[in-house]
Each structure stands twice: as C-alpha cells, then as structure tokens.
KOLRO-663664 format. One record per residue (C-alpha): x, y, z; residue in one letter; residue number from 1. Coordinates in pm, whole numbers, plus 32768, in hexadecimal, padded with zeros to 4 digits. Each point is the difference from the previous one (the first is absolute). Layout:
> c1; c2; c3; rest; nr
> X; Y; Z; A; NUM
...
# end
This chain:
> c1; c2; c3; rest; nr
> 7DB1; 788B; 8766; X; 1
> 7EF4; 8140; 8002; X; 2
> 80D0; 809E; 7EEC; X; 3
> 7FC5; 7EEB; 7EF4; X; 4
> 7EFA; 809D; 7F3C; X; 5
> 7F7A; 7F8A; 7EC7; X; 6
> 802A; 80C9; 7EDC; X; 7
> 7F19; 811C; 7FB6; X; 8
> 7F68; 8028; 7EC6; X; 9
> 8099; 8136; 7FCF; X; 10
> 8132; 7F74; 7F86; X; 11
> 7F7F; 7F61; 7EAC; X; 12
> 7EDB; 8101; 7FEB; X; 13
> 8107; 80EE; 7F39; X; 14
> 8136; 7F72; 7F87; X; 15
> 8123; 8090; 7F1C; X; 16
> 8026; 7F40; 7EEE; X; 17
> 813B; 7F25; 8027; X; 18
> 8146; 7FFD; 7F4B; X; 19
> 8018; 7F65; 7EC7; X; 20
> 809D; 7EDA; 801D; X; 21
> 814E; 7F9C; 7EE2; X; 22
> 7F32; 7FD4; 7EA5; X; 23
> 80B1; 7EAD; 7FE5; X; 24
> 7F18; 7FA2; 8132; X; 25
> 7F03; 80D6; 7FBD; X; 26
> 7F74; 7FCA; 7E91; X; 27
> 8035; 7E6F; 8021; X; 28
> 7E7B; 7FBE; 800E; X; 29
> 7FB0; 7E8A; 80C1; X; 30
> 7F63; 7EFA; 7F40; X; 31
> 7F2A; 7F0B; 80B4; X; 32
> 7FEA; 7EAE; 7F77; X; 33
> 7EB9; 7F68; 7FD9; X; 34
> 7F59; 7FC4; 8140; X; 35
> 80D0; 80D2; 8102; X; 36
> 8072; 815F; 8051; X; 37
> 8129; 8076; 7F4B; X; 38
> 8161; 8005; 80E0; X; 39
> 8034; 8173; 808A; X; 40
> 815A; 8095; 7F2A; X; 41
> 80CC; 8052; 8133; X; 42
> 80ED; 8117; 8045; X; 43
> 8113; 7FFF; 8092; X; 44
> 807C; 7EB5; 7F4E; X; 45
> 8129; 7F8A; 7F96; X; 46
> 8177; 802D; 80A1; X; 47
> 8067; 808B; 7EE6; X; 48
> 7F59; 8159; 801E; X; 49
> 8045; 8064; 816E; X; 50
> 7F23; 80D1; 8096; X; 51
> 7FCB; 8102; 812F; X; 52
> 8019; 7F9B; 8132; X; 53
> 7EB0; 80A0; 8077; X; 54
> 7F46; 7F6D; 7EA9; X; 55
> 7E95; 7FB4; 800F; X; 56
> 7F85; 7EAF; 7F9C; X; 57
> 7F15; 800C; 7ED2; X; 58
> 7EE9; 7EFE; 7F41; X; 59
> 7F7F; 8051; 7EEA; X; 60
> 7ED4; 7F30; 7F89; X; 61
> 7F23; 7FD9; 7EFA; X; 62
> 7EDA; 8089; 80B4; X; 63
> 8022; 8105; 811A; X; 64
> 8017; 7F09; 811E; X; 65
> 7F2C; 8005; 8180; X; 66
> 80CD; 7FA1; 8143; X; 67
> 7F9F; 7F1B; 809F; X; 68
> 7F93; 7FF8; 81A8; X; 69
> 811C; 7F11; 8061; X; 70
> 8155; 7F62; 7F6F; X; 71
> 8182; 80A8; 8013; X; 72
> 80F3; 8074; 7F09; X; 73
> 8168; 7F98; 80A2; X; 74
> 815D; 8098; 7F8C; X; 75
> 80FE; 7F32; 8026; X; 76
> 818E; 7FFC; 7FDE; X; 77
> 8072; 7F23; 7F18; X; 78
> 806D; 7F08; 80FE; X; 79
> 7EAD; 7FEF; 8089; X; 80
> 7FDD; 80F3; 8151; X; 81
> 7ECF; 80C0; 800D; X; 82
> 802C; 8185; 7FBA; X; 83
> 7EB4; 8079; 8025; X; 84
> 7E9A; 7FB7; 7FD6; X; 85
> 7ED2; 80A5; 7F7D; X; 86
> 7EBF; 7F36; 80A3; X; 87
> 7EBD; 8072; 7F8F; X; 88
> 7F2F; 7F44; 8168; X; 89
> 8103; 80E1; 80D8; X; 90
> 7FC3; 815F; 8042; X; 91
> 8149; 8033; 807B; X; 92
> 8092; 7FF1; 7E86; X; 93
> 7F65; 8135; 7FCF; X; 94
> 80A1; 80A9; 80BB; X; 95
> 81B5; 808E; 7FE4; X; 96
> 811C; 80C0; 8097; X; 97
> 8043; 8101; 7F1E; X; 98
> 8167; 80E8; 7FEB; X; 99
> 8046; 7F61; 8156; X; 100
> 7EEE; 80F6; 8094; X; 101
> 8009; 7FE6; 818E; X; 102
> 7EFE; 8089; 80EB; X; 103
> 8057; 812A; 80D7; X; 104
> 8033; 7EBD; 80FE; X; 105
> 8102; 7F84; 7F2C; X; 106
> 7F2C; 7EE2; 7FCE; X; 107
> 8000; 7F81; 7E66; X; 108
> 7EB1; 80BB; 7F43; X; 109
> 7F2A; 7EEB; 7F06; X; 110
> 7F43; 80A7; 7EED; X; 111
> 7EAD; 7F71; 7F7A; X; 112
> 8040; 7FC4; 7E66; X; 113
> 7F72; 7F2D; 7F21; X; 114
> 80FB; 7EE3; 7F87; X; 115
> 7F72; 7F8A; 7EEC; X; 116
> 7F2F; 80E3; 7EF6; X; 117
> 7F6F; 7FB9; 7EC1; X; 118
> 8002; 80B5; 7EDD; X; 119
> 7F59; 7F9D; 7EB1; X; 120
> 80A0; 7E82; 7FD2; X; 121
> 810B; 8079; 80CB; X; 122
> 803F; 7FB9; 8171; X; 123
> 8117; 80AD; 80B9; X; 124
> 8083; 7F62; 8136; X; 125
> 80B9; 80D6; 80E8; X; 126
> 8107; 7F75; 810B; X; 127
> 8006; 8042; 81A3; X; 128
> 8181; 7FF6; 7FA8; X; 129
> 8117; 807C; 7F13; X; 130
> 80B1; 7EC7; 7F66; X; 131
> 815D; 7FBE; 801E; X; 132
> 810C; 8076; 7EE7; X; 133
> 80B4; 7F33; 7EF0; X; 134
> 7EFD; 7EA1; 809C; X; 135
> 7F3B; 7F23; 7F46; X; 136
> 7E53; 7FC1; 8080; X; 137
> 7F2B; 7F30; 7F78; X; 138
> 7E69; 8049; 8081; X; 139
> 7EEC; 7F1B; 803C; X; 140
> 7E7A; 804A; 7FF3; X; 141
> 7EF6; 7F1F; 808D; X; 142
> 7EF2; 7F8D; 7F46; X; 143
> 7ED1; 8110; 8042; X; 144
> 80C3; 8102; 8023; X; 145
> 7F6F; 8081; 7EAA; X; 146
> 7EA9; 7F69; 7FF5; X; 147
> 7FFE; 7ED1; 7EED; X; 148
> 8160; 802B; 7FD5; X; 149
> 80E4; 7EA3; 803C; X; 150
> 813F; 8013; 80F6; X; 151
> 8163; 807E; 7FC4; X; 152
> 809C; 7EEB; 810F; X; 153
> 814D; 7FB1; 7F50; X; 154
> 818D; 80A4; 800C; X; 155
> 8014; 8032; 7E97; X; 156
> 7EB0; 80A5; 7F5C; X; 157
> 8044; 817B; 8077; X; 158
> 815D; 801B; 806B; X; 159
> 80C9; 815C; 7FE8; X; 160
> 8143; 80B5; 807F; X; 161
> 802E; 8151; 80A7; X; 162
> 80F6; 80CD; 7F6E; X; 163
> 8142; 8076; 80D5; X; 164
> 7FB0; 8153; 80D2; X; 165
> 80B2; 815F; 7FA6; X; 166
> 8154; 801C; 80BC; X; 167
> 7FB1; 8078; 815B; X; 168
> 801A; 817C; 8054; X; 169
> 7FC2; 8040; 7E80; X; 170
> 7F69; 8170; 7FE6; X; 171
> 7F23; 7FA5; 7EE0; X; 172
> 7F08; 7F25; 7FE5; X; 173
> 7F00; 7F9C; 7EEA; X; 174
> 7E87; 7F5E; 801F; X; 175
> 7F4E; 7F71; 7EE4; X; 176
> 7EF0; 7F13; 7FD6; X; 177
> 804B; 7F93; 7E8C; X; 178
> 8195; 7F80; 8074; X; 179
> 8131; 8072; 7FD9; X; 180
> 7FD7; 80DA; 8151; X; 181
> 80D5; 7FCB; 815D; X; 182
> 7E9E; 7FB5; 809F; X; 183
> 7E80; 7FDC; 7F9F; X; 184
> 7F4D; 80CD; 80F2; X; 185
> 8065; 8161; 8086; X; 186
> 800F; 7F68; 8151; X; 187
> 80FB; 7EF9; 7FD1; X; 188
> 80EF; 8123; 7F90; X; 189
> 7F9B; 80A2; 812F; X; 190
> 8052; 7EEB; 80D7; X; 191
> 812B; 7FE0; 7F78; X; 192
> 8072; 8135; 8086; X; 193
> 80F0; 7FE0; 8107; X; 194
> 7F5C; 8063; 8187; X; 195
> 8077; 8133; 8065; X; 196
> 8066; 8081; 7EB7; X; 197
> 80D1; 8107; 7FEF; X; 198
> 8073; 8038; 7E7A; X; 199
> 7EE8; 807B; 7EDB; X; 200
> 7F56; 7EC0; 7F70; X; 201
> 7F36; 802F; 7EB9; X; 202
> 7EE8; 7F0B; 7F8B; X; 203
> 7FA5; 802D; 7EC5; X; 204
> 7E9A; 7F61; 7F8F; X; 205
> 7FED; 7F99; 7E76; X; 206
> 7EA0; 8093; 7F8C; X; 207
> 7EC6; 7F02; 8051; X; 208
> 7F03; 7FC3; 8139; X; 209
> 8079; 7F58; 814C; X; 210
> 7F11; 7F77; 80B9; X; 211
> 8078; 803E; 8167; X; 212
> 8015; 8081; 8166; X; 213
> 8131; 80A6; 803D; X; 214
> 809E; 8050; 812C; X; 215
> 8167; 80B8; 805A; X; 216
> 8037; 7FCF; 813A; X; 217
> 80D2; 813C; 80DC; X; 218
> 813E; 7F2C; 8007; X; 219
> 801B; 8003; 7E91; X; 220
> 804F; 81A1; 7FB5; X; 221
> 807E; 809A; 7ED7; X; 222
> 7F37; 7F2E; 7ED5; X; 223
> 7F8D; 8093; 7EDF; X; 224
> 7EE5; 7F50; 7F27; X; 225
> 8005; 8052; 7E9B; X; 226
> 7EF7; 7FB2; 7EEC; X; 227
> 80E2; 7FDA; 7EAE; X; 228
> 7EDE; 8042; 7F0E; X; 229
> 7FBA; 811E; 7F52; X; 230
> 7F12; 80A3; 80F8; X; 231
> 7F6E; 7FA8; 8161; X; 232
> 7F0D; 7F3D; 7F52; X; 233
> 80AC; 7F00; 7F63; X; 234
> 8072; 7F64; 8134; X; 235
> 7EFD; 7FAB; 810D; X; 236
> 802F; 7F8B; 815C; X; 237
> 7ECA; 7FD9; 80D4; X; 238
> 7EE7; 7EDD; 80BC; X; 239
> 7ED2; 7FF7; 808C; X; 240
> 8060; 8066; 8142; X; 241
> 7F0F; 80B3; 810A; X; 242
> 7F85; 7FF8; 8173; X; 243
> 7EFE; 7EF4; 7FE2; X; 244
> 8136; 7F3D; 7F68; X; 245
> 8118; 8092; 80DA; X; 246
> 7FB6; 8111; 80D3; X; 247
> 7F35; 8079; 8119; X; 248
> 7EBC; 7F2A; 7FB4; X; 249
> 80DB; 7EDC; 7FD6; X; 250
> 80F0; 8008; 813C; X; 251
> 7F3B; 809B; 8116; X; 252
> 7FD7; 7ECA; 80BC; X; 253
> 814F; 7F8F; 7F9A; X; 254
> 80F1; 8023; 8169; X; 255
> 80C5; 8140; 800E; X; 256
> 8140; 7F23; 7FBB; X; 257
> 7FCE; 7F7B; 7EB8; X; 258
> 7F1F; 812E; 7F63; X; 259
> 8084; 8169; 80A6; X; 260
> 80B6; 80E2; 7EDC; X; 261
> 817D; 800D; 7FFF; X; 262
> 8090; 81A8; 801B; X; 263
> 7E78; 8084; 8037; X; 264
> 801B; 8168; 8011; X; 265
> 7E98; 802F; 8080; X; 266
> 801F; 7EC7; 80F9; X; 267
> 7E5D; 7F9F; 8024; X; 268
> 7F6E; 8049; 7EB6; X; 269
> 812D; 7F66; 7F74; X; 270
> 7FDB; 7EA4; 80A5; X; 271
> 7FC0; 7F3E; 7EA2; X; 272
> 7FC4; 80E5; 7EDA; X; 273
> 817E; 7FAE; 7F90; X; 274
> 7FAB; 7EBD; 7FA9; X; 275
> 7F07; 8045; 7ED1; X; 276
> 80CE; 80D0; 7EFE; X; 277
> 805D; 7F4D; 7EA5; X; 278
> 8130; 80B7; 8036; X; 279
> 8096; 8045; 814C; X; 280
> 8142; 80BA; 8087; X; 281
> 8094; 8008; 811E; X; 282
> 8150; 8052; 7FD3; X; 283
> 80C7; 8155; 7FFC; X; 284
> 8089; 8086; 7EA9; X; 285
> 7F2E; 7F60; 7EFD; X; 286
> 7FD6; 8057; 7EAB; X; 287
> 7EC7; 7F6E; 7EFC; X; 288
> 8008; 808C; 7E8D; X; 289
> 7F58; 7FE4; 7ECC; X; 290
> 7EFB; 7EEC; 8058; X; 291
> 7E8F; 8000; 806D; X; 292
> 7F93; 7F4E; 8148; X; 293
> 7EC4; 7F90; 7FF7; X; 294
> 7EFD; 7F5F; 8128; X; 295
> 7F2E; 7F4C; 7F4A; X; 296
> 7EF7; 7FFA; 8120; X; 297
> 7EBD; 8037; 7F50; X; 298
> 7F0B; 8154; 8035; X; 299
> 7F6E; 7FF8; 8180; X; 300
> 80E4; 7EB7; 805C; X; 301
> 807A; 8096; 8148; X; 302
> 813C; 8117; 8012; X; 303
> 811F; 7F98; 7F13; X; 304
> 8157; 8094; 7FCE; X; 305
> 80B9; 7FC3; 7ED9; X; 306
> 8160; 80AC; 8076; X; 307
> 802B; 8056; 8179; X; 308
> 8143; 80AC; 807E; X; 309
> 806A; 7FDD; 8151; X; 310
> 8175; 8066; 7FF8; X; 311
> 80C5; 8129; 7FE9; X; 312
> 8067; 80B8; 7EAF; X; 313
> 7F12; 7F2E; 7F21; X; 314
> 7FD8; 80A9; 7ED3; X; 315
> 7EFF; 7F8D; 7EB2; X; 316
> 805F; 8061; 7EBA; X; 317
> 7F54; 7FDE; 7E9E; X; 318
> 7EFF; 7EF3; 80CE; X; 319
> 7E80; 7FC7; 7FDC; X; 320
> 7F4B; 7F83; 8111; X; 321
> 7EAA; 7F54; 7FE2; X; 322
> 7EEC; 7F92; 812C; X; 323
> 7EEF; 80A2; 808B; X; 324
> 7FF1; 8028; 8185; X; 325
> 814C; 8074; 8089; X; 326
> 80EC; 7FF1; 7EBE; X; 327
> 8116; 807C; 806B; X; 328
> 808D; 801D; 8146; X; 329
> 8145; 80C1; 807A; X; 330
> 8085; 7FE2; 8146; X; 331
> 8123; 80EB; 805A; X; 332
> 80A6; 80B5; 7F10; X; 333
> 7FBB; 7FB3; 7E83; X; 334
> 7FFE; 80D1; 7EAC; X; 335
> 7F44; 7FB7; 7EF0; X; 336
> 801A; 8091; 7E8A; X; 337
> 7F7E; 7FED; 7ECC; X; 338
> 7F0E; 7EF1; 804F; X; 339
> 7E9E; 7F7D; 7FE9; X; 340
> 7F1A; 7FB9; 8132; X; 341
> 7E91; 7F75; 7FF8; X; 342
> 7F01; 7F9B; 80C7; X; 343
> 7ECA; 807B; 80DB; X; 344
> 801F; 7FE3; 8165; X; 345
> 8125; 80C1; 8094; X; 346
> 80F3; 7FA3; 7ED0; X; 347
> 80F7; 8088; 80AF; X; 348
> 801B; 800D; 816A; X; 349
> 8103; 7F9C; 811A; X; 350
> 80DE; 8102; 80E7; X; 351
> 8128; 80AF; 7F51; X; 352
> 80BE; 80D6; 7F9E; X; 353
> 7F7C; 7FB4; 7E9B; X; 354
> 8073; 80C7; 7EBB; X; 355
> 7F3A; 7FB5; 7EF4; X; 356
> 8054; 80D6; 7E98; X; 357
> 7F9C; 7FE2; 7EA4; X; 358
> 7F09; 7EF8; 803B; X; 359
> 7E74; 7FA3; 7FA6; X; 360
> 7F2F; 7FA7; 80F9; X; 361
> 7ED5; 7F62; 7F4E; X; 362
> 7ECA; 7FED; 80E3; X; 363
> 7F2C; 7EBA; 7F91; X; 364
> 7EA9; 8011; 80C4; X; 365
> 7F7E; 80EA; 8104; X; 366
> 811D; 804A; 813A; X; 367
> 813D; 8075; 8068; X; 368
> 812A; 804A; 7F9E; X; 369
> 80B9; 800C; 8125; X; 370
> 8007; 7F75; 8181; X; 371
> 8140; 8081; 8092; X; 372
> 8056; 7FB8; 8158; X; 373
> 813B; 80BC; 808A; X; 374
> 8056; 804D; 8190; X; 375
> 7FFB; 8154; 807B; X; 376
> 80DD; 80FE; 7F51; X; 377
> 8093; 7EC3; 7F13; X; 378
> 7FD9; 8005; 7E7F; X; 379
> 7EDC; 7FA2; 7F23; X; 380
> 7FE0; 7FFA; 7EA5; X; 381
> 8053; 80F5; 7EFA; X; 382
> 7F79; 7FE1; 7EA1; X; 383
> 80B6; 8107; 7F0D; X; 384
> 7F86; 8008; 7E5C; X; 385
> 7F19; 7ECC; 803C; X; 386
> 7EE0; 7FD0; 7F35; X; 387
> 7EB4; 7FAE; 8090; X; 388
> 7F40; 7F48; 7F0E; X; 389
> 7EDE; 7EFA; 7FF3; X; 390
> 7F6B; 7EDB; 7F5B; X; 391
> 7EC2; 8030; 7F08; X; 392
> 7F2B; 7FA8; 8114; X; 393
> 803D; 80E3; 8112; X; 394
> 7F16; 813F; 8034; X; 395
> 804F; 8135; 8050; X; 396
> 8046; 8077; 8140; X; 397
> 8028; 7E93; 80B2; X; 398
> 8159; 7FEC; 8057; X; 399
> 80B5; 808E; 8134; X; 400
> 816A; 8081; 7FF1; X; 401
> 803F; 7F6D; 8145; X; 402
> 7F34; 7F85; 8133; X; 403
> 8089; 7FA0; 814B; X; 404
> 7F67; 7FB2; 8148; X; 405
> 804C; 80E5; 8160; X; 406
> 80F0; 7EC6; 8088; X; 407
> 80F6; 80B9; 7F19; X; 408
> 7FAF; 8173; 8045; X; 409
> 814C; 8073; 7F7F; X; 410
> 7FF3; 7F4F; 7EBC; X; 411
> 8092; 80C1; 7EA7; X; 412
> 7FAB; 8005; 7EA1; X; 413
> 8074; 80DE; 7F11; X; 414
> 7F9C; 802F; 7EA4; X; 415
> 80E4; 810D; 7F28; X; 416
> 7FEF; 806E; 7E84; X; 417
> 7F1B; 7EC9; 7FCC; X; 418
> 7ECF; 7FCE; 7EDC; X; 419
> 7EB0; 7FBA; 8098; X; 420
> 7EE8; 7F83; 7F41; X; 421
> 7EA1; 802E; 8054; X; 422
> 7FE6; 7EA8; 80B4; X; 423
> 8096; 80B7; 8138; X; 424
> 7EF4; 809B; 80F6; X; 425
> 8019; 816C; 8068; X; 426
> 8016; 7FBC; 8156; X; 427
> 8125; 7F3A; 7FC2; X; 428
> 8075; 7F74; 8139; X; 429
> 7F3D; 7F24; 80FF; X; 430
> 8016; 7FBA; 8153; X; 431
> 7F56; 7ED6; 80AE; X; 432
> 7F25; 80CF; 810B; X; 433
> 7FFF; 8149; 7F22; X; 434
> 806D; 80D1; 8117; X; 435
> 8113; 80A1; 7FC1; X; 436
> 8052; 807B; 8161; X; 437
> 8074; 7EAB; 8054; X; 438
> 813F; 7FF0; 7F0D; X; 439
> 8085; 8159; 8031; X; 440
> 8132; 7F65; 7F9B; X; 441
> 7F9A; 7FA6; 7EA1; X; 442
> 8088; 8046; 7ED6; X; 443
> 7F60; 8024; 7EE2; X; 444
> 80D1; 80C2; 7EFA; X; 445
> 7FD3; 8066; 7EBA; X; 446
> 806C; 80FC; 7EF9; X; 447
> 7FE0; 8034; 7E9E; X; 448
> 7EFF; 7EE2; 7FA6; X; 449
> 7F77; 803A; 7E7B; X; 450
> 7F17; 7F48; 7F52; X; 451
> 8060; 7F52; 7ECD; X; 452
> 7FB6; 8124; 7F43; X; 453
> 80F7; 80AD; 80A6; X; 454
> 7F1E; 80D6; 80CB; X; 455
> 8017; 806C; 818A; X; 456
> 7F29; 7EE9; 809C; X; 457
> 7F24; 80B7; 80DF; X; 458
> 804C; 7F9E; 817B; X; 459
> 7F26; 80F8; 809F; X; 460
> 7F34; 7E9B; 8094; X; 461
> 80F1; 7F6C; 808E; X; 462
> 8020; 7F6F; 814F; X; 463
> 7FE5; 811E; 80EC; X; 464
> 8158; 7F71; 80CD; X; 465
> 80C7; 7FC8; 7E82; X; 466
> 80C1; 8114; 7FC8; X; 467
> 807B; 80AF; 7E95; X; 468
> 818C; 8046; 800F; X; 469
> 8068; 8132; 7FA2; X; 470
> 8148; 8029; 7EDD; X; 471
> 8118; 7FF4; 80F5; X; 472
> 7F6A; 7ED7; 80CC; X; 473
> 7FC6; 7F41; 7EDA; X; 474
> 814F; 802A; 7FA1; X; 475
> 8087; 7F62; 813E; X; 476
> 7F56; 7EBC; 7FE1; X; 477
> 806F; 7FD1; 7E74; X; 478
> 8145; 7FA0; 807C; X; 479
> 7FAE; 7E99; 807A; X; 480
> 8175; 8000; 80F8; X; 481
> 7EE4; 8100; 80BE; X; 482
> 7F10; 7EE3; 8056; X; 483
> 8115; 7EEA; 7FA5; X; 484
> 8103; 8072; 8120; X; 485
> 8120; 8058; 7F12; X; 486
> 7FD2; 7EFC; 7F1C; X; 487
> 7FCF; 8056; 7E76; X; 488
> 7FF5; 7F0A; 7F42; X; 489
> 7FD8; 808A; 7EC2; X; 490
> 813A; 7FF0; 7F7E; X; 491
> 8012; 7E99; 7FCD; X; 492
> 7E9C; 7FF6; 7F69; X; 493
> 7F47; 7FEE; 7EA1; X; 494
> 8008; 8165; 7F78; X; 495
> 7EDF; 7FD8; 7EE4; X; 496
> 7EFD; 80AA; 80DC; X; 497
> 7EF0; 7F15; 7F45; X; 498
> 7F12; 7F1C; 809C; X; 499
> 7F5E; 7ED4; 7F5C; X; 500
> 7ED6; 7F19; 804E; X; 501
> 8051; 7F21; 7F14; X; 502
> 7F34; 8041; 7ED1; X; 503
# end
C-alpha cells in the first residue's frame, strides 16, 4: 500500500532519553566469553516479577549494538501462537494504530514510529499491540537482528509474565516505567479507559521520560493526566513527532479515507495536521497537570506539535510545552495557567476560544508567537499576565505578537497586563499581504503591555489595523467566561500564579 512509508530520519535525529530500566536489569553489565559477543541481559524476564501489559522489550549489551537490514523479533504466548512481530525487511512494522484513532471515514488511522531504538548499549523494542493480562510470553530474535549478535530461537531464554490489569471502571490509574505501576506507558492507561466515558478518570505519571505518541481519542472524555513529581519537569511525555513523519508532507497522497482528520474544525487546512502532535486530544473535558510535553522534532524538521487540543473544556495546568513550529495547538475551547510555552514559529496557534494566564511564552529564534485562526465573530485567543521572553540568541525586535493571513480576516488576539521584552517588534502584528483593508474584521488587541522593567512598552508602531483597549474594554475580556461562553474554569485550577521553565 502507498501509505507504507519508511521511516524518516527525523525520528532518531532527536530522541528523549528512555526510562531507566529496574537497576537489577540495568547495572548487570554482560560479559562476553572469549571469542564471541556477550548475551544481551534482557528485561522483562522472569514470571516471577510481572510486568505491564504495554512493557517494552529491552537488550542491553556490552557495546551499543547496530540493527541489522533483515531478521524478526516474535512474541509469543507461552503455548506458542504468534502475538506480534517486529521485522526489520518490512516497512509495514513501522507503522501502528494508536488510542484506537479512526479517520473522519471511520476507517482505523496507522501512525509511522520507530519500533525499535537504541540507546547507549540499550535497545528498546516497542510493540504494534498491548499484551494480554495475568499471561505468560516468551520472545524470539533472529540471528542479524543485532549485527554480530547470535539468535534467541528457544521457549525458555527470555520468558516473562504480565501482571493482572486494574479492576475495570477504576477512577485511578498509575503509569510508571521502573514497576510497580497499573501500566508502563501513558497510553496504555489511556486505553484502558472505558469508550464513551462518562465518570472522572485520573492518570497519574510517576516522574521520568516516556518516549511516546499519545493519542485520546473523542470517545474517551473526562481524563485527567497527572505528572506525580515535584514539578512539570520531572515527568516528561513527548516523541519525535512532525509532518514529514505524520502530517501533511507525509499523507498528502495518502486516499482521503485512511488520512482525513477526525472533528476538523477548519475542514481543508485540517485534512492531516492531527496526525503529527506527540500529544494529541480529541476528546471533550480533558485535564493535563504538572508535566512537560515535549516534540522532540529537531530545529527546522517540518511543523511539530507537542500538545494539540481538539475538544471542548480542555484546560492545561502547571504544564511546559517544548517544540518549535506550531507547539501548541488549541482547538475549541481550552484554558491554560500557570504554564510554560516555547518555540519559534507560531508557538501557539489554532482557532479558539483560548485563555491563556500566568504563563511564559519564551520565543527561541526569529518568528511568531501566534497564528490564530477563528470564524467570523467566534473567539480567538486571550493572553492575560503572560510573560514574553526569549532565548540568548534572539535580537531585538524579531518577533511578531501574532501574524495571520486574510483567509481568516476576522481572526483575534489579545494580549492584556502582559511583560514584553525587547525581542518583540514595534509593529507588532503582521499580516500576510500587509494591507490591512482586507481583514477589517481583525482583531488585534492589546492593553497594558510593560517591559520587564516595568515600563509602558511603547505601541505607537504598531500595526495600523491593531487596536489599544481602553480600561473598561480591557476589563471585559479578563474574565475568560467572556471569550469562554460561560465557562470559568478557574475555580478548579492551581492558584500559585507562578510559572516555571524548568530551571
């Protein structure tokens, strides 16, 4: 089929570094005997120390290893049937199904991912499939599957046993990559959540780095994901995810059926650009807290979420979000507090209504803040005691507040009580053609923008069709249930009014 690609480079060019593995397993050190390569110490292994269902299968060797071109690595029940295969001379095994994602066709969605990845003398193998509970596996690997490295062909040498799943409907579930957790990755928990969903389920995500796509698909509402460390950064979620991987560049010869965006709110741009967040949402009332997300797409490798919302009520709290192009993306109506947000290219962008408060928006080359892309007389964005900051290596005067181009002439930003350093130009705003009689629409807000000394910022450049609010009209748009439709969520949020990046 067309849509068997082979993996892009993209994927290992950048990757998190992977959870650390039991130190049982991980500070046993192979020792070759004389003549040949030293066995790989496996993990899982053993039925005596169940593990998750969604585990990943990991060698580590002596010497970081190379895959080889050809050869499988087979998972097997314990009475022999074939579970699933990874088969490095088939470019189907690189791709998945992920969160049981279906096109808008109803038609199953397959992700491009990278099963296997090395790391140091470790190599991670991750499943097309979640295992079943409470069975014994045993796994096979051909000989070349790790160049110079001899087979794995019998029933006994790595053998292990999935632990028993949490009690269905349970409102609380855990993920953690050391054991001891109801699942391994934050999208087995996720799965686990019952379709259609209609009571809260928390997730809560012991502190390390989970290499993953995530998906919640709309017929799983209500979740919460929770990082349990100590800050947003001690628990990571995020993968090299982008549109040469993904998206747009990747699908747009892929038919209609198996590629087109489930719930698009803007129904042609939004053909394939779903597909290539490390962290996607499309379901109503969900909740992420206290973790960072992070796309770890490399500088110029094509636009890259690393959290995109496309449900109702979805609200961010105590969160830092990492990428470049296209960070974070909000589709219908979101809030976002006390948070961290970087990148270069139209960090934050999608339609609305967005309330964003108590947040940094860190600006990390030349560009944009800010693509939003709201109908006529709908919501935009609303950014209330953000800071505007920017990496070392950013001049002054090369970032825009917000650009847009005149398909949306009707488009809103607004930027209130917010700290502006010098990296923003005076003009502020841009539009594609520079004519502003084409989007008479538009709007460009702002009041009360300082610089970090706390001084007026001077807006007397700006974009002839922005516009300054006045006292009173500021004060309307402070309340987000104004752009949020009667929804406030502030009640049930973080009340530190502090934002972190991490440091």
């Amino acid at each position: 089929m067309r849509w068997l690609r082979p993996i892009t480079a993209l994927v290992a060019a950048v990757a998190l570094p992977l959870a650390v593995p039991p130190p049982a397993q991980a500070d046993r050190t192979p020792v070759p005997a004389a003549g040949r390569p030293a066995a790989p110490v496996l993990a899982p292994q053993g039925p005596d120390r169940p593990v998750c269902t969604d585990t990943p299968l990991r060698l580590t060797f002596d010497k970081p290893p190379r895959l080889g071109s050809s050869g499988q690595l087979q998972v097997h029940h314990a009475d022999g049937t074939l579970v699933d295969v990874v088969d490095l001379a088939d470019p189907g095994t690189r791709q998945r199904g992920i969160g049981g994602a279906l096109t808008d066709y109803g038609e199953v969605h397959r992700w491009t991912y990278e099963p296997v990845v090395v790391d140091g003398r470790t190599a991670s193998v991750y499943l097309h499939y979640v295992l079943d509970p409470g069975q014994e596996y045993y796994v096979t690997v051909d000989e070349g599957f790790f160049r110079g490295q001899a087979a794995i062909d019998d029933r006994e040498t790595w053998r292990f046993r999935t632990q028993d799943g949490p009690r269905p409907g349970a409102s609380r579930l855990t993920v953690g990559g050391a054991g001891g957790a109801d699942f391994c990755t934050v999208q087995g928990a996720v799965d686990f959540v019952p379709e259609h969903n209609t009571a809260p389920v928390r997730i809560e995500v012991a502190p390390g780095t989970y290499r993953e796509i995530v998906y919640v698909a709309q017929t799983k509402p209500h979740i919460t994901v929770s990082g349990a460390g100590p800050g947003p950064a001690g628990t990571v979620i995020g993968y090299p995810n982008n549109s040469v991987l993904n998206g747009d560049a990747a699908m747009s010869d892929v038919p209609a059926r198996q590629s087109y965006c489930p719930r698009r709110v803007l129904p042609q741009p939004d053909r394939f650009n779903c597909w290539r967040a490390a962290f996607g949402v499309d379901a109503d009332d969900f909740r992420l807290e206290n973790a960072t997300i992070h796309n770890t797409t490399p500088d110029g490798g094509s636009q890259a979420e690393a959290f995109r919302g496309n449900g109702d009520r979805i609200v961010l709290d105590r969160v830092r979000i990492l990428s470049y192009q296209d960070s974070l993306r909000l589709q219908g109506r979101a809030f976002v507090t006390d948070s961290y947000i970087e990148g270069d290219v139209d960090f934050v962008w999608g339609t609305g209504g967005v309330y964003v408060q108590d947040s940094e928006l860190k600006s990390l080359d030349i560009g944009y803040v800010s693509q939003i892309r709201n109908g006529e007389g709908g919501p935009g964005n609303v950014f209330v005691r953000t800071r505007l900051t920017r990496a070392d290596t950013v001049p002054d005067g090369s970032v825009l507040l917000g650009r847009i181009d005149k398909r949306f002439p009707a488009s809103q930003v607004v930027f209130l009580d917010s700290v502006m350093d010098a990296h923003i130009a005076p003009v502020g705003w841009g539009i594609s053609d520079g004519d502003c009689t084409t989007v008479t629409q538009l709007r460009f807000w702002e009041h009360g923008s300082r610089d970090p000394s706390g001084d007026p910022v001077d807006t007397s450049g700006r974009l002839a069709c922005s516009h300054q609010l006045d006292m009173e009209e500021a004060e309307v748009w402070r309340d987000p249930a104004t752009l949020l439709g009667g929804w406030d969520p502030r009640p049930a949020t973080h009340d530190s009014r502090t934002t972190t990046d991490g440091r």
